[in-house]
C-alpha positions in Angstrom: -15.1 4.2 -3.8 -12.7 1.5 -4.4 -10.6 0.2 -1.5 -6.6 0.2 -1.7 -4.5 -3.1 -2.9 -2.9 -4.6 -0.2 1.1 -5.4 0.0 0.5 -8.6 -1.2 -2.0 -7.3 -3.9 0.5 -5.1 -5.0 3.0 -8.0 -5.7 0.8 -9.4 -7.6 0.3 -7.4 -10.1 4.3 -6.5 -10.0 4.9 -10.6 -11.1 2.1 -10.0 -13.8 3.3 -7.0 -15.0 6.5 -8.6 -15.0 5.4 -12.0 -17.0 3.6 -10.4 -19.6 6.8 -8.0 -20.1 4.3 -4.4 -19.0 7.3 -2.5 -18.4 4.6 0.9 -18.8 2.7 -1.4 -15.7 5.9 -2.3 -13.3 6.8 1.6 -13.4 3.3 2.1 -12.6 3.4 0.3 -9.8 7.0 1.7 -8.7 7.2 4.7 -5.9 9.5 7.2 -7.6 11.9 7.3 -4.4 11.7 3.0 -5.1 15.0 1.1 -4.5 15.5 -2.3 -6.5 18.0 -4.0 -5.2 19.9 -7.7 -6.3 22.3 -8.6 -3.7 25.4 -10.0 -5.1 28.9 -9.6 -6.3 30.0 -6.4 -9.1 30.4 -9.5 -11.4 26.4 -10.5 -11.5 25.3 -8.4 -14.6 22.5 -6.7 -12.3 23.9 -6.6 -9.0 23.4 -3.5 -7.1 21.1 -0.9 -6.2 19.0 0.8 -9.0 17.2 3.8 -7.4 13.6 5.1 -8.8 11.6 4.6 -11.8 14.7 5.1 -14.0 16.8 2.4 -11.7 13.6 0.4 -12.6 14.3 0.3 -16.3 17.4 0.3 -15.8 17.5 -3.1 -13.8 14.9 -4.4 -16.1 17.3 -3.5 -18.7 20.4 -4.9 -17.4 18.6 -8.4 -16.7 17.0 -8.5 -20.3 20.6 -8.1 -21.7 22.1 -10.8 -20.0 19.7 -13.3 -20.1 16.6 -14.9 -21.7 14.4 -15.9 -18.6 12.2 -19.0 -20.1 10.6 -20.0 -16.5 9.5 -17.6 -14.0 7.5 -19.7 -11.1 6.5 -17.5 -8.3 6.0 -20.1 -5.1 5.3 -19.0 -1.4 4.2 -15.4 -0.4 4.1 -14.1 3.1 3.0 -11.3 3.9 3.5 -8.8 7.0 2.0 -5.4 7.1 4.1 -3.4 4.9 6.4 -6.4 4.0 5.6 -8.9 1.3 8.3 -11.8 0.9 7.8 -14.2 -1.7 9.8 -17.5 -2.8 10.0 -18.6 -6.5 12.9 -20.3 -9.0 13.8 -18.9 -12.4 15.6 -20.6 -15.5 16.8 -19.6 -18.6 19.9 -19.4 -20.7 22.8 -16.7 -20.7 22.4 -14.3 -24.3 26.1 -14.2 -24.6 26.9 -17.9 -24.4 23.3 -19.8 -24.9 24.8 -21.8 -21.7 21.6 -22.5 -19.8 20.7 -21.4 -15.8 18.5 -22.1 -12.8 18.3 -20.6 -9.4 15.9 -20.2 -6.8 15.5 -17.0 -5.7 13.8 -14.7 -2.1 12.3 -11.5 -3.1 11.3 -8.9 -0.3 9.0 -5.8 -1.8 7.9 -3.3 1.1 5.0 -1.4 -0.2 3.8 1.7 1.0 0.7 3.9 -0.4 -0.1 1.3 -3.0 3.5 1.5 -5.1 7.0 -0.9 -4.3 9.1 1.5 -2.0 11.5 -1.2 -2.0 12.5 -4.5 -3.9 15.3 -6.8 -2.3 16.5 -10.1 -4.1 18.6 -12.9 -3.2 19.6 -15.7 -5.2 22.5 -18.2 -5.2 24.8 -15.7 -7.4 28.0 -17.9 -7.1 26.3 -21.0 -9.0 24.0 -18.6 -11.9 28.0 -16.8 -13.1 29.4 -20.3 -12.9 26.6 -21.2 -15.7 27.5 -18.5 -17.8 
């Protein structure tokens, strides 16, 4: 018998899944009741909370039509029980404009029976729309 991925375990395979573009693998790995949430203004093209494996694609969706996401470093990971937070930067350029962006980002997952019951990210919002 195989033992359970932990939190942290879980994350891991949500930042593959999400690198090699396995949306079929992110939904697998999504609790059906999941919330993904970006904090940040109505203006931020994915802002806002995105509830279950639908609000998954959808949020996938929404960041796949605004931008083009060339570097994707995932750096620091703690992890707390249930709660797995983990620091990383992002780049790429805006779709509509070609203008390129870069922000760092915090991503909080809290896993619970091996799937993401909740995804929280910050990032400085004010400086990625000012790039568009």
């Amino acid at each position: 018998m195989s033992q359970a991925p932990t939190p942290a375990e879980v994350v891991q395979r949500v930042y593959a899944a999400f690198g090699s573009g396995d949306v079929k693998a992110l939904v697998a790995l999504a609790s059906p009741t999941s919330t993904w949430t970006l904090h940040g203004p109505r203006a931020h093209p994915w802002a806002g909370t995105y509830r279950g494996t639908e609000g998954l694609g959808q949020f996938l969706a929404a960041i796949a039509t605004a931008v083009e996401i060339s570097t994707f470093e995932v750096g620091e990971t703690v992890a707390a029980g249930a709660t797995v937070v983990v620091f990383g930067r992002e780049a790429g350029r805006w779709r509509a404009s070609g203008k390129p962006y870069g922000t760092t980002w915090v991503h909080r997952f809290r896993v619970e029976g091996g799937r993401v019951a909740a995804f929280d990210e910050w990032l400085d919002t004010a400086s990625v729309l000012a790039s568009r």
